[in-house]
N, C-alpha and C positions, 0 to 999 in steps of 0.2 A: 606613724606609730607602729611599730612590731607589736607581728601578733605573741601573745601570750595565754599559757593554760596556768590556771587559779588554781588552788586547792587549800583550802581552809582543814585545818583540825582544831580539836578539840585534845590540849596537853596537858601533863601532871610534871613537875619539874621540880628538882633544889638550886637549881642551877639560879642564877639573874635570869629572867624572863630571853634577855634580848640576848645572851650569850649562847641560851637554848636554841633559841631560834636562828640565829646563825649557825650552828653545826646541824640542825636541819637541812638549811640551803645549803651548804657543803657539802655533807656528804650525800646530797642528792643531786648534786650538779657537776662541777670540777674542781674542787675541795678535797683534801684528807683530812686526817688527824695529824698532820703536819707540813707544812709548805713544801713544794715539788720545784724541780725546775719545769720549765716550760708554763706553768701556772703565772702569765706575765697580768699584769692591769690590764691589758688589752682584751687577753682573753675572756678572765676571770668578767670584767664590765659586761661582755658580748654574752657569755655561756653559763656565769655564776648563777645558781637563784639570788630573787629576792625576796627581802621581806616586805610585803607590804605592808601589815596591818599585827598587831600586838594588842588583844583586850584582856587586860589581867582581871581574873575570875576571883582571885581571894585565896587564903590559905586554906589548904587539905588539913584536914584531919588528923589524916595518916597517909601515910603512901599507899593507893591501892593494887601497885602490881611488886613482888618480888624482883630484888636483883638490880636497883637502878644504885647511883654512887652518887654523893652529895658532891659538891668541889673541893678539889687540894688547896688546905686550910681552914674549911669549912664545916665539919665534920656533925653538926649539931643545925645546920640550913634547915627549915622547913619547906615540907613542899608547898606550891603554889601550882593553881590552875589557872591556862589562859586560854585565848583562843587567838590563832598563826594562825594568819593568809601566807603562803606563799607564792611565788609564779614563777615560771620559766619560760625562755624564749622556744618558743615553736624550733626552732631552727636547733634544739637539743636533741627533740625525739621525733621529726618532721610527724606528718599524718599517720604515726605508726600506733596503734591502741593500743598493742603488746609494750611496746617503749614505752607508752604514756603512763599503763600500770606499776612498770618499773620504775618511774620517776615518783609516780605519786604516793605509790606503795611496796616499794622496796626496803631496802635496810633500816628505813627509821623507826622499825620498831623494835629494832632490836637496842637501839642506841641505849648506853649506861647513862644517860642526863634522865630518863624519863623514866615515870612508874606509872603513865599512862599515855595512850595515844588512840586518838579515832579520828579517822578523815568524816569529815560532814559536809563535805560539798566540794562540786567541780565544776569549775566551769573554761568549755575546750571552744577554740576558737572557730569558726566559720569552715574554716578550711576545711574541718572534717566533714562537712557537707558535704564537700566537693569532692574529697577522697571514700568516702563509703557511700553506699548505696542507701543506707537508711532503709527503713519500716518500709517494705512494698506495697502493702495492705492499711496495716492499721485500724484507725476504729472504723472508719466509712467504708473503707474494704472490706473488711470483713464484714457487717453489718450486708453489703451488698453479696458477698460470698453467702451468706445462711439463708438472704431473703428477708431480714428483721429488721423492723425501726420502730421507734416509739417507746422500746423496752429496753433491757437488758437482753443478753443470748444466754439463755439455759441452759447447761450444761451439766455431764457429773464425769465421773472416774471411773471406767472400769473396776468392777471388785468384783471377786478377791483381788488383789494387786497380783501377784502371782499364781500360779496353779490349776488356771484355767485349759480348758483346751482349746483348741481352735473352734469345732463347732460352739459348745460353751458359749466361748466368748461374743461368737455370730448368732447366739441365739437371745444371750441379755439385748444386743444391742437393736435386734428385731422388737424386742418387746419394749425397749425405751425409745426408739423412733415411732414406733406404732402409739404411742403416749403423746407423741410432739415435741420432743427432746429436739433443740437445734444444733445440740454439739455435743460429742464423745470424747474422749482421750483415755489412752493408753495412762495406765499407771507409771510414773517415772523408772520404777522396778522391773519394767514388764521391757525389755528387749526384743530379744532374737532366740529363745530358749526353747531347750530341743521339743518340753512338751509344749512348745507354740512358737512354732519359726514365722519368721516376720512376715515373712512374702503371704505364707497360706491363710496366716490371720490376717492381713490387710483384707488381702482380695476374699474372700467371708466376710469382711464387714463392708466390705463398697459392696457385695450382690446384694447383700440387705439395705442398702444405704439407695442403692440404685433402683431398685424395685420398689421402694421408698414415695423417691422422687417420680416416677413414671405413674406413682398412684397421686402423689399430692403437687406435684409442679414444686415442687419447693426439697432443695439437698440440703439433706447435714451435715455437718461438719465435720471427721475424724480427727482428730489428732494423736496420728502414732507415729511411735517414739523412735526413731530413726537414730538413735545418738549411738557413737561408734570412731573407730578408725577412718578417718576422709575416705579412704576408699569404698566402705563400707556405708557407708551415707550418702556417698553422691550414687552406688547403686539401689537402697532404698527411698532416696528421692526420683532417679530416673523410673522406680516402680509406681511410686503417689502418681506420678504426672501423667506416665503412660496410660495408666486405670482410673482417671478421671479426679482422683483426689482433689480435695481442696486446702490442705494442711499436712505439716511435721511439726514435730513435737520434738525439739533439743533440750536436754538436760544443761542449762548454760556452764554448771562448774565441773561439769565432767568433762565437756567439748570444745572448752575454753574459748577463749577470742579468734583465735585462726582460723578454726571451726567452725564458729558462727558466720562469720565473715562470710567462709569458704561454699557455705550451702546456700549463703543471701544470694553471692553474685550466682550462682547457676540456680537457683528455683524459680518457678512461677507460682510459687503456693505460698498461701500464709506462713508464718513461721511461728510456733505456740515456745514462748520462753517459761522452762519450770527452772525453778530456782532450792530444787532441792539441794540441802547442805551450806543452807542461807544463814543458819544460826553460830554455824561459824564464825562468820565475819561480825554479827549484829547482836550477838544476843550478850556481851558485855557492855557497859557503857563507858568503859575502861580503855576499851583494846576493837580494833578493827575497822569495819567502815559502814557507814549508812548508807541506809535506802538511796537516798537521794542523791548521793554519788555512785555507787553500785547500777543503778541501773541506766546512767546516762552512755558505761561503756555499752553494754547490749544491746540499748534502741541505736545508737550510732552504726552498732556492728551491721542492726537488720531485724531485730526481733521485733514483730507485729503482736504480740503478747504477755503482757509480763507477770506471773504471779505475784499480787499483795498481800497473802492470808485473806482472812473477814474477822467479821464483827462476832466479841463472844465466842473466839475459834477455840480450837481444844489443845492451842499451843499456848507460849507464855508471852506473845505477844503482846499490847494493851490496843485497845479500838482506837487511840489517837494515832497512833504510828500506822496503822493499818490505812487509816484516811487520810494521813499525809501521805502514804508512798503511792494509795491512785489517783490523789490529785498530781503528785509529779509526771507518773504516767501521761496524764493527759494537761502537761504545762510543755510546750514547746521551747526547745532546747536551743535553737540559732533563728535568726531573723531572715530567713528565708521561704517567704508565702512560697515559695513556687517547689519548694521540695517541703510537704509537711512531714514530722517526725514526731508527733505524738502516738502510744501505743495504747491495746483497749487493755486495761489491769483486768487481771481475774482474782475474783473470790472465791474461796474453798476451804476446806477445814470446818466442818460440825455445821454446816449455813442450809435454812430452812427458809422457809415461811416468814419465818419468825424473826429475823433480823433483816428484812426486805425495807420496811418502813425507817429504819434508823440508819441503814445503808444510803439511803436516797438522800435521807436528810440531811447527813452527815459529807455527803459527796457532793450533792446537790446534781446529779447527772442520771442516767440510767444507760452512760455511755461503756458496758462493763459484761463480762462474763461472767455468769453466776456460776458456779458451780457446785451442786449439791451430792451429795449420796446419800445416807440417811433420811436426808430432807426428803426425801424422793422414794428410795427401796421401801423406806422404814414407813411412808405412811399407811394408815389404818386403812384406807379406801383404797390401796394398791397403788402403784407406781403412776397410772394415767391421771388418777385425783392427786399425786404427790405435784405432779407437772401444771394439772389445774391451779391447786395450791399455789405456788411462787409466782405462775402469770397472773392470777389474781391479788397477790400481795402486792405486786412491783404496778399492779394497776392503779389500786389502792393507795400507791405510797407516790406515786405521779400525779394523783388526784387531787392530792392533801387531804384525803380521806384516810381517818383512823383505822389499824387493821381491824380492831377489835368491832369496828360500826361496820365495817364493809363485809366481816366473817358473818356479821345478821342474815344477810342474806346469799352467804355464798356456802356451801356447805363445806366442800373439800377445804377452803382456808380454814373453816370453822376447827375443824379437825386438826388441823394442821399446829394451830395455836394453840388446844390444848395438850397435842402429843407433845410438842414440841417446845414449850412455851418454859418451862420448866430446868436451868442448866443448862440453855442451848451450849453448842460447842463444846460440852463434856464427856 
């Protein structure tokens, strides 16, 4: 049996369901808008899509996107929602993840049949195992990179995101290692910029990072933001590696698949995936692509990270979608024990104390990077009790202990949950 890549949407149509779904698999295979020569049975059999699968959802409403065209003769059709499986032979876009983008999310959204379209799932064959390198790290990697188990890894975001200066920025991160902080990053905004060139701020936060470790046996973890021109990247990763780093931080929609790719196969360092400019794709239910196809090209490319939001964040996410996209994170993608490729999600956006216990519950794991600011700058007891706070919550919520019975006797969570207890992620 030929291998094949899946791809499931979610459609809006006037069209007959199965006439839509047909010019789907055309004009994303060897199809036009009107028969070609060379387009024999032969080919079309070997290279067409197909359709697999057609679940009709019921009629729309209304049409939710502008500009789609009922059929000639039709002119009063109403739309209908289904949901298309389609597939194609491997042998369209061989191990190519830039091709596979193109095939699964190319011009069909532009298509006149439809006034809606969201891809909701991929699933890519084996092969790509064998063609990318996959997560080098991952959750057990990384876990072993910080020195951490039993928990979550703590984490926050350099702030301000911008405008810091080099010392600055070497001096927050002094005071949030000197707290117990297992992991740092770069704000996704925060570059190579002239009041803080990349190279002087790295190496300022590894002196502090290293002097760190040489007090406590145990490195944190930076994550900066390296994202750039390839040339520009593979010389700010040749600086991570050289200076002892344990992480890069790529902005995935700025540095696209090439890029990703491009810094997996030459790194030895973890690879922190931000997904800023995610609402793009996700934040209609109309139009673009889910979590859970969105992030299967990434972890294939290499990324040992992947941002989920959190619980209560101060975006318009809702906390189901947040816990569906890191349990995908950590659901394994190909049937290959011997190359795992599950990555650790991170949390961040508005996340305290306060959403530790319903994170756990809700994941049922503590395989994750927390990532706080507020949680952390903002508490009352200062930054060291903000870092008590969350390892105290996440102990609490691994316990089956209630935050609120466990803040009895802890005081920094106690604080914690009434600073914070109120609005989280607002």
């Amino acid at each position: 049996m030929q291998s094949r890549i899946v791809a499931t949407y979610l459609v809006e149509t006037r069209y007959p369901l199965e006439a839509a779904a047909a010019a789907m698999a055309g004009e994303q295979s060897s199809g036009t808008f009107r028969p070609v020569p060379g387009e024999t049975p032969e080919l079309l059999s070997r290279y067409g899509a197909r359709v697999e699968a057609i679940e009709d959802l019921g009629e729309a409403d209304a049409q939710a996107l502008p500009f789609s065209r009922p059929p000639l003769g039709d002119p009063s059709a109403r739309p209908r929602r289904a949901r298309v499986t389609l597939s194609w032979n491997l042998d369209n876009t061989g191990t190519i993840l830039s091709s596979v983008w193109s095939t699964v999310l190319g011009n069909l959204f532009e298509l006149h049949h439809f006034s809606a379209m969201k891809l909701v799932d991929l699933v890519l064959p084996d092969a790509f195992a064998d063609a990318y390198p996959g997560p080098a790290f991952g959750v057990e990697g990384t876990r072993r990179l910080v020195g951490v188990s039993g928990r979550p890894v703590i984490g926050t975001i350099i702030k301000p995101s911008v405008g810091l200066t080099v010392e600055a920025t070497a001096e927050l991160a002094d005071t949030l290692i000197s707290a117990g902080l297992d992991f740092i990053k770069d704000d996704e905004l925060m570059g190579d910029p002239p009041h803080s060139p990349f190279a002087a701020r790295f190496g300022a936060v590894m002196d502090v990072i290293d002097r760190h470790a040489d007090r406590t046996g145990r490195k944190a973890m930076f994550a900066a933001n390296i994202s750039g021109d390839i040339d520009q990247m593979r010389r700010r990763l040749d600086l991570i590696e050289k200076r002892g780093g344990t992480c890069a931080m790529l902005v995935l929609n700025s540095v696209g698949l090439p890029g990703v790719a491009e810094v997996r196969r030459h790194s030895s360092v973890a690879i922190h995936g931000h997904r800023a400019g995610w609402g793009l794709f996700s934040r209609s239910p109309d139009l673009g692509v889910s979590y859970t196809a969105y992030q299967k090209f990434w972890r294939v490319a290499g990324v040992d990270h992947m941002h989920v939001n959190g619980l209560s964040n101060k975006f318009c996410e809702p906390d189901e979608s947040v816990v569906a996209s890191a349990r995908e994170c950590l659901t394994p993608m190909f049937s290959r024990p011997d190359r795992p490729d599950t990555v650790m999600p991170v949390f961040s956006s508005g996340q305290s104390a306060v959403q530790a216990e319903a994170t756990h519950a809700a994941l049922g794991s503590c395989d994750l990077i927390y990532c706080c600011g507020g949680g952390i700058m903002a508490h009352p007891g200062g930054v060291a009790a903000g870092v008590r706070s969350l390892r105290e919550a996440w102990e609490a919520a691994a316990a089956g202990i209630p935050a609120r019975d466990h803040a009895a006797t802890h005081p920094d969570l106690k604080a914690a949950l009434e600073t914070f207890g109120r609005g989280a992620g607002r």
